[in-house]
SELUM-27804 format. One record per residue (C-alpha): x, y, z; residue in three letters; residue number from 1. Coordinates in Angstrom, 2 decimals. Example, Ala and Ser with C-alpha at 12.3 -4.5 7.8 and 13.67 -1.06 7.14 Angstrom:
! SELUM-27804
<atom><x>12.30</x><y>-4.50</y><z>7.80</z><type>ALA</type><seq>1</seq></atom>
<atom><x>13.67</x><y>-1.06</y><z>7.14</z><type>SER</type><seq>2</seq></atom>
***
This chain:
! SELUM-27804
<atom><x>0.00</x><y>0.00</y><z>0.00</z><type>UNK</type><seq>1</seq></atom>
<atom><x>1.47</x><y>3.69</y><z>-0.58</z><type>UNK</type><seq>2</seq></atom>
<atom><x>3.18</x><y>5.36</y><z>2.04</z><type>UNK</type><seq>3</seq></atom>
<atom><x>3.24</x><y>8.59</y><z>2.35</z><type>UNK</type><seq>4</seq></atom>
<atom><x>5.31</x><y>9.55</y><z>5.40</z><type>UNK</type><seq>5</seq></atom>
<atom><x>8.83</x><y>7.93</y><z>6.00</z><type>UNK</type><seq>6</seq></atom>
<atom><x>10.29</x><y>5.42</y><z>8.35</z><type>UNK</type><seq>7</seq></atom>
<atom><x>11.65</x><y>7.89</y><z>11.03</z><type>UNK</type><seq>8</seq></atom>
<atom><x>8.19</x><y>9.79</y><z>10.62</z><type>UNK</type><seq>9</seq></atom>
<atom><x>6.24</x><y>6.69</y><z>11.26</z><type>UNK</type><seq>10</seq></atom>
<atom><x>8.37</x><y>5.93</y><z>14.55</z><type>UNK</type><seq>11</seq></atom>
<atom><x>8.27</x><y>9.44</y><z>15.85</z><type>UNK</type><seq>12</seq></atom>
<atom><x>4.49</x><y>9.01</y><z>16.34</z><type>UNK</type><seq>13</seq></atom>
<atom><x>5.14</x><y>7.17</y><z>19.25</z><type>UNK</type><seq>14</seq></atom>
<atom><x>5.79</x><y>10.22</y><z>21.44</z><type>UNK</type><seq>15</seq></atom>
<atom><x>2.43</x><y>11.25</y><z>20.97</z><type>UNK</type><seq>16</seq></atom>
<atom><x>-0.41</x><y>10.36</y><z>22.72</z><type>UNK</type><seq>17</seq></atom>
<atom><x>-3.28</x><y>7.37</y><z>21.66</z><type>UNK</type><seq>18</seq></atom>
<atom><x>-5.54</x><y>9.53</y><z>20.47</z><type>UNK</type><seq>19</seq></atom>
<atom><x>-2.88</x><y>11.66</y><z>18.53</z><type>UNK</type><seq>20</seq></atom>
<atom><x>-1.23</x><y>8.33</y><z>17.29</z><type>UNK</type><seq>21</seq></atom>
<atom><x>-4.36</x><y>6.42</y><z>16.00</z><type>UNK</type><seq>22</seq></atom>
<atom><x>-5.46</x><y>9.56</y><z>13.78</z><type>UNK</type><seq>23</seq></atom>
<atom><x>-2.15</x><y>10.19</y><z>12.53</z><type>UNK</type><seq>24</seq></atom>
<atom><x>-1.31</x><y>6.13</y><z>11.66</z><type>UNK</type><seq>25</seq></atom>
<atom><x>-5.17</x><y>6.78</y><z>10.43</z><type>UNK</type><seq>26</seq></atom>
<atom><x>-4.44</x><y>10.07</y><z>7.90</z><type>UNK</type><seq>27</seq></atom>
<atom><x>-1.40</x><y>8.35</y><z>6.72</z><type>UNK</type><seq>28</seq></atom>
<atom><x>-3.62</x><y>5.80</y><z>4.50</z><type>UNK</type><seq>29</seq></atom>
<atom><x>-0.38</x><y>3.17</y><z>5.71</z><type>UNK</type><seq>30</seq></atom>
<atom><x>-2.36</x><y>-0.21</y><z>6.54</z><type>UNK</type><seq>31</seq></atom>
<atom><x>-0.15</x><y>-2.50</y><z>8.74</z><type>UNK</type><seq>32</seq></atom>
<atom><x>1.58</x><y>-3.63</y><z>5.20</z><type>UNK</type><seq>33</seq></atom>
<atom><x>2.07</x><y>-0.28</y><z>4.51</z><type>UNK</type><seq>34</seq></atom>
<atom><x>4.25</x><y>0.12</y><z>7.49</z><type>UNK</type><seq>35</seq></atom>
<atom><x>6.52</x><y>-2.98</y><z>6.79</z><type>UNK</type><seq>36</seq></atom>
<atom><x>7.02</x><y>-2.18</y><z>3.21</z><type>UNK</type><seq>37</seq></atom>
<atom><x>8.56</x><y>0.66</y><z>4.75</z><type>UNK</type><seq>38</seq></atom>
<atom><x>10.98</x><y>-0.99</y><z>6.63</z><type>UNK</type><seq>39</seq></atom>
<atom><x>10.18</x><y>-0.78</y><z>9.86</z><type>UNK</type><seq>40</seq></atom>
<atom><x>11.93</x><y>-2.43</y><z>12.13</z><type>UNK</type><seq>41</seq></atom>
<atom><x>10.34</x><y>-1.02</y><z>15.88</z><type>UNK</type><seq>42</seq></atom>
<atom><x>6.29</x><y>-1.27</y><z>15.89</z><type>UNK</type><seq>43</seq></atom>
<atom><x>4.46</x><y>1.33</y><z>16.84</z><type>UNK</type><seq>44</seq></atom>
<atom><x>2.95</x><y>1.89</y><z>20.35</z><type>UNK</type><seq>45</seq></atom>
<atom><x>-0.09</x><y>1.74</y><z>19.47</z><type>UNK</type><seq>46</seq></atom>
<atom><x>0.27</x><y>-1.75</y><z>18.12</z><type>UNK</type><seq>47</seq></atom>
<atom><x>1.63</x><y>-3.12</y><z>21.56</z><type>UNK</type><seq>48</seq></atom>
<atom><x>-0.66</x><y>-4.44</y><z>24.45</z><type>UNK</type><seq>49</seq></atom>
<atom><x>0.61</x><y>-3.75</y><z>27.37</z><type>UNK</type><seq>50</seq></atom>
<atom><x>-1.42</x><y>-6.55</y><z>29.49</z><type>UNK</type><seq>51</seq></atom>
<atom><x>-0.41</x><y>-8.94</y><z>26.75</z><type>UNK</type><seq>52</seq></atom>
<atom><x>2.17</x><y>-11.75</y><z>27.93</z><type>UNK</type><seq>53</seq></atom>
<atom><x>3.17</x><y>-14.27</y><z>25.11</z><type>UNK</type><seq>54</seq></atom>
<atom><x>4.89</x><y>-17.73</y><z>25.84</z><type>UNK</type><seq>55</seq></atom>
<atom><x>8.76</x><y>-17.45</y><z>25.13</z><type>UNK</type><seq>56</seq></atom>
<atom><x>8.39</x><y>-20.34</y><z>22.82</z><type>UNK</type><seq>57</seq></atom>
<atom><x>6.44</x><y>-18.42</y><z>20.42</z><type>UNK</type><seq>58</seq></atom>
<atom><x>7.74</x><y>-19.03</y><z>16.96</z><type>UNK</type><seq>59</seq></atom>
<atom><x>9.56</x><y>-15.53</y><z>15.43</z><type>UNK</type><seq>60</seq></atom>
<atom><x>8.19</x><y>-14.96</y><z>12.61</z><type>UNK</type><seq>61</seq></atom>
<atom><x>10.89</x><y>-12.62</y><z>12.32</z><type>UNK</type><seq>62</seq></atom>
<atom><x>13.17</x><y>-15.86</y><z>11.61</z><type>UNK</type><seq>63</seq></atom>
<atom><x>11.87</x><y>-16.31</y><z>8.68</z><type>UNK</type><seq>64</seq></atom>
<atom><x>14.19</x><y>-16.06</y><z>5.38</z><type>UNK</type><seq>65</seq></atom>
<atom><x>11.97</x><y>-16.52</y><z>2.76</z><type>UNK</type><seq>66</seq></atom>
<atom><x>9.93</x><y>-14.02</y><z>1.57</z><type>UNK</type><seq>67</seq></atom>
<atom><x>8.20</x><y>-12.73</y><z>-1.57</z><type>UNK</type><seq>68</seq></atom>
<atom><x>10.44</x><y>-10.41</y><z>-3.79</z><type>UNK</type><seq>69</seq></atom>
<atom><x>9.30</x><y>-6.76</y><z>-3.85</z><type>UNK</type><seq>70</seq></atom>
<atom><x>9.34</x><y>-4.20</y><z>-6.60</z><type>UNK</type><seq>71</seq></atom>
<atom><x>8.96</x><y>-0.65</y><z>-5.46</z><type>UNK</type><seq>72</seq></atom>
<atom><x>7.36</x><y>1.70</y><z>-8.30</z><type>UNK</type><seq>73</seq></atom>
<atom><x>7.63</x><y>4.98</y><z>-6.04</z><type>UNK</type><seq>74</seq></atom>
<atom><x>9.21</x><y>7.60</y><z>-8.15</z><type>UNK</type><seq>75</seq></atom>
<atom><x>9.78</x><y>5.51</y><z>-11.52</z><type>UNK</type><seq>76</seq></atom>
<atom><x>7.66</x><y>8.33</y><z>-13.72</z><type>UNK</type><seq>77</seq></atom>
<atom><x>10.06</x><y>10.98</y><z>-13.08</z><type>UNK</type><seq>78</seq></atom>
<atom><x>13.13</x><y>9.11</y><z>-13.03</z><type>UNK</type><seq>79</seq></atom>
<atom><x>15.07</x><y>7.73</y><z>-15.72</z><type>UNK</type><seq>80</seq></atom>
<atom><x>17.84</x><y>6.06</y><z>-13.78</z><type>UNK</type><seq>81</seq></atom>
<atom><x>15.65</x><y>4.84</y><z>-10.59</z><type>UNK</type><seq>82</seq></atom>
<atom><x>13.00</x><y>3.51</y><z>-14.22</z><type>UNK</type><seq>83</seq></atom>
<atom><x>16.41</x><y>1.56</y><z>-15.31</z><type>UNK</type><seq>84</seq></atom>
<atom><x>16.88</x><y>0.05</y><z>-12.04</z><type>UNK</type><seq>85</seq></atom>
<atom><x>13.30</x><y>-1.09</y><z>-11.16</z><type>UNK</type><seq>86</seq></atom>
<atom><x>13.31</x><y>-2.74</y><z>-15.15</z><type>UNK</type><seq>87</seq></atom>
<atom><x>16.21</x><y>-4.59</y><z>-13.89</z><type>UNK</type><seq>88</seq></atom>
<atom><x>14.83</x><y>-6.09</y><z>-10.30</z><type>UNK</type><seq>89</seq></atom>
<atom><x>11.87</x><y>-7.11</y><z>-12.39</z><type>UNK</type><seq>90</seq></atom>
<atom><x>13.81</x><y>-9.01</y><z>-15.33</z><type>UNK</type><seq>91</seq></atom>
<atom><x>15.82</x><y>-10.63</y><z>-12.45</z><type>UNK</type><seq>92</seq></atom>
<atom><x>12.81</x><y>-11.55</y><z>-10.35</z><type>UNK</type><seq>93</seq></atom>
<atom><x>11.24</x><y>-12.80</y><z>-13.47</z><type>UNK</type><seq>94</seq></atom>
<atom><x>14.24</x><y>-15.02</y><z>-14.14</z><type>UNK</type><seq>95</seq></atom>
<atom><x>14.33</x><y>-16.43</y><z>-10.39</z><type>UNK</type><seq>96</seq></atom>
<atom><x>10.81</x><y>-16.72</y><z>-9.23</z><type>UNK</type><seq>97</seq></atom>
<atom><x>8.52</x><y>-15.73</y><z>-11.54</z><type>UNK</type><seq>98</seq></atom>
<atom><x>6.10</x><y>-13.45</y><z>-9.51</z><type>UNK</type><seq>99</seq></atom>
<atom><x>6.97</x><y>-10.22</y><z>-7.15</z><type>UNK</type><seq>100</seq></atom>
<atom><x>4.76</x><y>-8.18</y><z>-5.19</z><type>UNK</type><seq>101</seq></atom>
<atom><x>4.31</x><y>-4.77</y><z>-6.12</z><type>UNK</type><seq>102</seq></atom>
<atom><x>4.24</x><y>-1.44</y><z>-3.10</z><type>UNK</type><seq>103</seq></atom>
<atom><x>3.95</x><y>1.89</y><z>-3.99</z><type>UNK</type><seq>104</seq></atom>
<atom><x>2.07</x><y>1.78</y><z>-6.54</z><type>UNK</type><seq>105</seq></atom>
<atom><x>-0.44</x><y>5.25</y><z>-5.69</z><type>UNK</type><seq>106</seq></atom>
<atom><x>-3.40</x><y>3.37</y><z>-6.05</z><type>UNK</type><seq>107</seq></atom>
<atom><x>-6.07</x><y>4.86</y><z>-2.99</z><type>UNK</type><seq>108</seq></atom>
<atom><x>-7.97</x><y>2.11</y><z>-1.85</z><type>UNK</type><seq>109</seq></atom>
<atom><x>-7.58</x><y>2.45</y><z>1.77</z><type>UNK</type><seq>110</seq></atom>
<atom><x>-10.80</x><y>3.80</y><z>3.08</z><type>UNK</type><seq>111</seq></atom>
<atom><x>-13.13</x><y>3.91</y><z>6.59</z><type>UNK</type><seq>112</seq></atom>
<atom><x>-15.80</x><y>4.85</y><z>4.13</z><type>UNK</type><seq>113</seq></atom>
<atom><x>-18.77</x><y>2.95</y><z>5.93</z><type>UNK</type><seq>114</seq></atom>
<atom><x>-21.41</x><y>3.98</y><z>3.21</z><type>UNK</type><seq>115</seq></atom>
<atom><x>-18.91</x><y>2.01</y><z>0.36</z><type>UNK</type><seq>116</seq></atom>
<atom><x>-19.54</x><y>-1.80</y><z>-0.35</z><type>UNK</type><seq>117</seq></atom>
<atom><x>-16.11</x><y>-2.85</y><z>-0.18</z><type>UNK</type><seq>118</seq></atom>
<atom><x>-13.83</x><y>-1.75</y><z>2.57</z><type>UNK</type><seq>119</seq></atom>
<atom><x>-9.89</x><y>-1.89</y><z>2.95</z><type>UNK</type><seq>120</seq></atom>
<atom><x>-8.52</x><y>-0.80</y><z>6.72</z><type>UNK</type><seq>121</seq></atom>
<atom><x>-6.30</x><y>-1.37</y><z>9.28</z><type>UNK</type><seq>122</seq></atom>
<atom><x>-8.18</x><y>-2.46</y><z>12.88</z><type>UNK</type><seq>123</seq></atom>
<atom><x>-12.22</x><y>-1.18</y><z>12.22</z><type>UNK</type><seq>124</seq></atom>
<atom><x>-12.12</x><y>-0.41</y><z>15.95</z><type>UNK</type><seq>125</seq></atom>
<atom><x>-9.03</x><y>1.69</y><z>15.56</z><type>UNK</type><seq>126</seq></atom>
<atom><x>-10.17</x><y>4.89</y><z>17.79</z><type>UNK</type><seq>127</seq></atom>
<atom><x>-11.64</x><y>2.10</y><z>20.28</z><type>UNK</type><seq>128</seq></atom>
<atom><x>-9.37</x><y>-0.55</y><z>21.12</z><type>UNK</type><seq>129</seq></atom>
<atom><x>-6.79</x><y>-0.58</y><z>24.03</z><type>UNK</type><seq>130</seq></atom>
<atom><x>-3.81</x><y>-1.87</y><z>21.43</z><type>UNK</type><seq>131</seq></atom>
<atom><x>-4.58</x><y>-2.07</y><z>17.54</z><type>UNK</type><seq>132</seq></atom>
<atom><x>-4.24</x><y>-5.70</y><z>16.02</z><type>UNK</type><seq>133</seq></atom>
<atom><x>-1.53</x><y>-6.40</y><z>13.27</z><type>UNK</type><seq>134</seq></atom>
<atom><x>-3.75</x><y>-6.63</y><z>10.64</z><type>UNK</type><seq>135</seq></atom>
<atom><x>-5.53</x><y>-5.20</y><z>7.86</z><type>UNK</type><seq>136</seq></atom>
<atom><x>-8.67</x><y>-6.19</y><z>6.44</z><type>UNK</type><seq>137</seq></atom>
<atom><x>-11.20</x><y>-6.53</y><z>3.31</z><type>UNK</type><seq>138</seq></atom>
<atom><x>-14.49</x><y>-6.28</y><z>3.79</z><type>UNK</type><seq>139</seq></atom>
<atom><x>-17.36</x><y>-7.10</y><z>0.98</z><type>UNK</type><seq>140</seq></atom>
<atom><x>-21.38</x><y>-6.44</y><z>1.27</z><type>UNK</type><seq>141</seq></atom>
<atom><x>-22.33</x><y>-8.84</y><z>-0.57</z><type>UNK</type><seq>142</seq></atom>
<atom><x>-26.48</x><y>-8.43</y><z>-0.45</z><type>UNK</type><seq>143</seq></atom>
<atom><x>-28.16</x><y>-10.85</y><z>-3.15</z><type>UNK</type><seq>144</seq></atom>
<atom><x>-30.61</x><y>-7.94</y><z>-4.38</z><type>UNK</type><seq>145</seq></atom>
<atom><x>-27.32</x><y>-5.49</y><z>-4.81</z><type>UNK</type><seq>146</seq></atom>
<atom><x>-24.32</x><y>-6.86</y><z>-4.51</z><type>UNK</type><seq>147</seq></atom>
<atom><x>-20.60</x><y>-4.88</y><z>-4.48</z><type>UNK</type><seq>148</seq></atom>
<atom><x>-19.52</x><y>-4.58</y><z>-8.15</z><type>UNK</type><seq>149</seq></atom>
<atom><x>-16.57</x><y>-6.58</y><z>-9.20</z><type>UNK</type><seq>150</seq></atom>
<atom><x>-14.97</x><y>-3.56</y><z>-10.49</z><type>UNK</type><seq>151</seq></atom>
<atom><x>-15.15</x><y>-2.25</y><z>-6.41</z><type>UNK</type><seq>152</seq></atom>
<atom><x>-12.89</x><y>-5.73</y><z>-5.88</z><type>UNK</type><seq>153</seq></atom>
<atom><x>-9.09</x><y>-5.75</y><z>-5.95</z><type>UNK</type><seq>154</seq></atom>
<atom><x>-8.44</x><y>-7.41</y><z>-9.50</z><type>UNK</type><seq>155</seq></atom>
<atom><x>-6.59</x><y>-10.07</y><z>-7.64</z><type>UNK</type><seq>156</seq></atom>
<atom><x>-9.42</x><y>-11.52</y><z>-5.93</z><type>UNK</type><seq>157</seq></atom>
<atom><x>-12.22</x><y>-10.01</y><z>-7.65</z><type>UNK</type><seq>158</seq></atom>
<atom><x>-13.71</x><y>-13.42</y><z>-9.51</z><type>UNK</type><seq>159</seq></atom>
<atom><x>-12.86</x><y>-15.56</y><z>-6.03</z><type>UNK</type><seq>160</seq></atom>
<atom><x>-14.56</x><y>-13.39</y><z>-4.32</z><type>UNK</type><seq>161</seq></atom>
<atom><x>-17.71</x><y>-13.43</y><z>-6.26</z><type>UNK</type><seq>162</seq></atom>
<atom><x>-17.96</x><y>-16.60</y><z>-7.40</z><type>UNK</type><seq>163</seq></atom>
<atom><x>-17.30</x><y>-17.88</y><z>-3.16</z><type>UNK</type><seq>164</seq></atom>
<atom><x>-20.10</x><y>-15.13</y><z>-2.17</z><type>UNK</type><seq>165</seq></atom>
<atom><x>-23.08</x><y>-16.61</y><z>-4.60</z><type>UNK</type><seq>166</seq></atom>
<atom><x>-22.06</x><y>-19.96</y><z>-2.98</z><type>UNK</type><seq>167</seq></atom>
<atom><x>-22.41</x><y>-18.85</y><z>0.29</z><type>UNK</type><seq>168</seq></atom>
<atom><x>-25.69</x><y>-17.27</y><z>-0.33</z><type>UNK</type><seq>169</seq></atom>
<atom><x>-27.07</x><y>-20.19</y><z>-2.01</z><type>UNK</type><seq>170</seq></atom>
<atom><x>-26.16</x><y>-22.27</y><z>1.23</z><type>UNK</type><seq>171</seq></atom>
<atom><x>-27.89</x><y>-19.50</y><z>3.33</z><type>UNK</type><seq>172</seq></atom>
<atom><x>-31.34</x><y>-20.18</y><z>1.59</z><type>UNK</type><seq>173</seq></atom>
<atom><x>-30.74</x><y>-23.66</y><z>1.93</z><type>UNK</type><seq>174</seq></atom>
<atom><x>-30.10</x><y>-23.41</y><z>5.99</z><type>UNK</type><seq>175</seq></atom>
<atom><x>-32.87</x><y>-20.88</y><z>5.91</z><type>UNK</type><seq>176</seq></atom>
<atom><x>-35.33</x><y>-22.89</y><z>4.11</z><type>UNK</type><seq>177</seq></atom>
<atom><x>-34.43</x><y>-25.95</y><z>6.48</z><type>UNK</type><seq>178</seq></atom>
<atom><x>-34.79</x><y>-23.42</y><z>9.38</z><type>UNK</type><seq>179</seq></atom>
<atom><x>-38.01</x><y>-22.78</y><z>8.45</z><type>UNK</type><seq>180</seq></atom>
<atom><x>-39.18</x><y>-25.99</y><z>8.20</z><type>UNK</type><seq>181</seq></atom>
<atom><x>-37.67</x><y>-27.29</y><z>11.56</z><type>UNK</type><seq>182</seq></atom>
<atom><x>-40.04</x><y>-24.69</y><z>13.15</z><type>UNK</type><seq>183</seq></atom>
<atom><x>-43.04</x><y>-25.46</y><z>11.21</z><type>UNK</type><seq>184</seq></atom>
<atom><x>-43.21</x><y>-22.94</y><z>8.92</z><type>UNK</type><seq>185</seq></atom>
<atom><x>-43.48</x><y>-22.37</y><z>5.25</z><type>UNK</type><seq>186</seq></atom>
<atom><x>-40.12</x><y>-23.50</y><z>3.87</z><type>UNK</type><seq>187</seq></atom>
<atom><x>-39.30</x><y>-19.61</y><z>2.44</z><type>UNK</type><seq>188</seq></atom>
<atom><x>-40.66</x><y>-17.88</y><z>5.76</z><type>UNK</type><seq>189</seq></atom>
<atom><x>-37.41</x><y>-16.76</y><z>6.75</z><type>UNK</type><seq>190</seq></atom>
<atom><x>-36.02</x><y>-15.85</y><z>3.27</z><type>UNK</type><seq>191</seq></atom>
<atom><x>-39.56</x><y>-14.13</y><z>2.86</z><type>UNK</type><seq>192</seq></atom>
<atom><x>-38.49</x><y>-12.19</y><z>6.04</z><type>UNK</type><seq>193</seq></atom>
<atom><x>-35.05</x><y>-11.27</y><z>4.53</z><type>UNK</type><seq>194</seq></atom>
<atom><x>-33.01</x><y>-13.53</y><z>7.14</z><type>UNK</type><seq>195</seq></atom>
<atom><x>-30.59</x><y>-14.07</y><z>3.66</z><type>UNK</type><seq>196</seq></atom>
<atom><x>-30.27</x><y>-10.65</y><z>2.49</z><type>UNK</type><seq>197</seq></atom>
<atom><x>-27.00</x><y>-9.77</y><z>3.78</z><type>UNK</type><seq>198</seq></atom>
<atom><x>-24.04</x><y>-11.15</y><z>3.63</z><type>UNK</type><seq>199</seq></atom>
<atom><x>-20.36</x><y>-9.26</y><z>4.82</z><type>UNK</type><seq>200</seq></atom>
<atom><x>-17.37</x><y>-11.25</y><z>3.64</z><type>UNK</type><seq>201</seq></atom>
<atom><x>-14.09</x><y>-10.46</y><z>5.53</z><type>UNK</type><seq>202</seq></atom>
<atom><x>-10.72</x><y>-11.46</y><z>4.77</z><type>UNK</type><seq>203</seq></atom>
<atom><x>-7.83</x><y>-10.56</y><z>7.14</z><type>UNK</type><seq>204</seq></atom>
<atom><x>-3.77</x><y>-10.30</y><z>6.37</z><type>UNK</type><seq>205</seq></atom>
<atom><x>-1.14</x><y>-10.43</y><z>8.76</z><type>UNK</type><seq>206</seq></atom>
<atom><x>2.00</x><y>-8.95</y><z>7.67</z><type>UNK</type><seq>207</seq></atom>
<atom><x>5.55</x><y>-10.56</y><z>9.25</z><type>UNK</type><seq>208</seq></atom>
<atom><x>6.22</x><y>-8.48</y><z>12.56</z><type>UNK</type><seq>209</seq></atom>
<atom><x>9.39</x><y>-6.91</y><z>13.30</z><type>UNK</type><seq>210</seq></atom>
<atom><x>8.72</x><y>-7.56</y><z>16.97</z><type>UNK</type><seq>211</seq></atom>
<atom><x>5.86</x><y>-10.24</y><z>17.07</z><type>UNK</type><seq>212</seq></atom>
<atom><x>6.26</x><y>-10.95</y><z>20.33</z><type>UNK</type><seq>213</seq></atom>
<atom><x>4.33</x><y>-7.40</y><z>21.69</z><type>UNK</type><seq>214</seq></atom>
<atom><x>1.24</x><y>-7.83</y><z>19.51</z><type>UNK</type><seq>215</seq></atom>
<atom><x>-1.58</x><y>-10.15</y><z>18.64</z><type>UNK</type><seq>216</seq></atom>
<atom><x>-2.87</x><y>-10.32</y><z>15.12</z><type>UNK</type><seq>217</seq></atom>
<atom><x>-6.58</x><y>-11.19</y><z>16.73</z><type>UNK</type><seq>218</seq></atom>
<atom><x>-7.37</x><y>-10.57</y><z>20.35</z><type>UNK</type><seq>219</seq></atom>
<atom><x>-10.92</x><y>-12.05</y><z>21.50</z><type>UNK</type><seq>220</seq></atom>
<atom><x>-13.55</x><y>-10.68</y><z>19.87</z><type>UNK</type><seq>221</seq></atom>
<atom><x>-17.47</x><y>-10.10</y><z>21.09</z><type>UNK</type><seq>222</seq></atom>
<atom><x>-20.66</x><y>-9.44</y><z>18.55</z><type>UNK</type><seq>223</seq></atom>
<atom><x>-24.09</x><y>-8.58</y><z>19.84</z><type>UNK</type><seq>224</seq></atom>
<atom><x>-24.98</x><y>-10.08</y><z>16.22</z><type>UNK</type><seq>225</seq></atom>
<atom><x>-23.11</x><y>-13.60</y><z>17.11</z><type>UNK</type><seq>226</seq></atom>
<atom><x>-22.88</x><y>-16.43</y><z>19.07</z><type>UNK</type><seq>227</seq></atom>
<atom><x>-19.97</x><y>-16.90</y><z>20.93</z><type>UNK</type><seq>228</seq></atom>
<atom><x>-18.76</x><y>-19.52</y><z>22.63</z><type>UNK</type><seq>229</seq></atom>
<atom><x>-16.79</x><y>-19.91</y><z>25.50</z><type>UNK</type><seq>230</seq></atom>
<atom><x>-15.12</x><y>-22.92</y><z>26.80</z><type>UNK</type><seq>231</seq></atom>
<atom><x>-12.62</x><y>-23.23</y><z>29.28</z><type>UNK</type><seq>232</seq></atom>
<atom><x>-8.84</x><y>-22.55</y><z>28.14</z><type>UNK</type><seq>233</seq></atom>
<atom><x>-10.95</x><y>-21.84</y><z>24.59</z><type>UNK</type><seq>234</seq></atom>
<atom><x>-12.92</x><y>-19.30</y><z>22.76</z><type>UNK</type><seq>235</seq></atom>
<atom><x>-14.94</x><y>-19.80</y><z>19.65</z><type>UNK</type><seq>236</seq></atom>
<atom><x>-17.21</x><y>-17.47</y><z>17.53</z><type>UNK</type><seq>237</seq></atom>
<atom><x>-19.73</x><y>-18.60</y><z>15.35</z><type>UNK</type><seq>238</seq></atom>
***
């Protein structure tokens, strides 16, 4: 995603306070990926929960070597030398894997826009939460009667996401129907009553962690519109 401050910018927001941080990591448009593509290598504070005690065992993901080749674009209109260079990382990433992931590129999807269909944004309880997650996330209304456009989509997940969302929403008239019927009722009461009409598809990424050991990626999560489930040493949402 495009930055649009610099590393030592990013990492002087810590001085601030909460508040001060969460609007400024917010008016930056830099998701979580946003922030490692820029090389971080000391989270910010708001990222870190202080209550939060991990098990020294926990696996570094920090460790880990292998990682996708990436081809920055920032600044390759305007320059014919830095243009030259960026040709070159391609042709050799080409060569050696094949694929490369691309940062930088200017295009604006982050957004907290809540009247929009499809949503990209770090932590949708940002301005809430105690310690932000390390995450960012894609959300989809996906309503049968007016569905987001694929065109809304990111291309690379545009026809997945579709094509997964119509399944889904057949299998909700189906559970519906059988709902229905289990309570004695006409076998499209519930659809008739628009139980099926909405459906939000979320997808979550988790970005390596320069210091994975301060933050979660998910803490526990409660929904007044869910069931959750609590067992002991275990939590479950359905």
């Amino acid at each position: 995603m495009f930055v649009a401050k610099s590393t030592m910018e990013m990492c002087g927001l810590c001085g601030k306070d909460r508040e001060s941080e969460v609007k400024a990591f917010d008016d930056l448009k830099a998701d979580v990926k946003g922030i490692v593509d820029s090389g971080v290598t000391k989270i910010l504070r708001i990222f870190i929960d202080q209550s939060l005690i991990l098990e020294k065992n926990n696996i570094d993901c920090s460790n880990n070597q292998l990682s996708v080749p990436i081809i920055n674009l920032q600044g390759i209109s305007g320059d014919l030398a830095l243009r030259a260079e960026v040709i070159n990382q391609v042709q050799n990433v080409c060569a050696d894997w094949g694929f490369f992931q691309v940062v930088h590129h200017g295009i604006p999807i982050y957004t907290r826009d809540a009247t929009r269909k499809v949503l990209y944004l770090s932590n949708y309880d940002l301005y809430k939460s105690k310690a932000a997650n390390w995450r960012d996330s894609l959300g989809c209304i996906m309503s049968p009667n007016d569905p987001a456009h694929p065109a809304e989509l990111p291309q690379v997940c545009s026809d997945i996401v579709m094509d997964y969302s119509k399944q889904v929403l057949t299998l909700g008239f189906t559970l519906f129907e059988l709902l229905s019927q289990a309570l004695g009722l006409n076998a499209s009461c519930l659809n008739d009553l628009g139980c099926a009409d909405l459906l939000l598809l979320m997808g979550h990424y988790y970005p390596p962690c320069p210091q994975p050991k301060l933050i979660m990626g998910t803490t526990n999560y409660k929904d007044s519109n869910i069931i959750t489930i609590l067992l002991q040493d275990q939590i479950g949402g359905l």
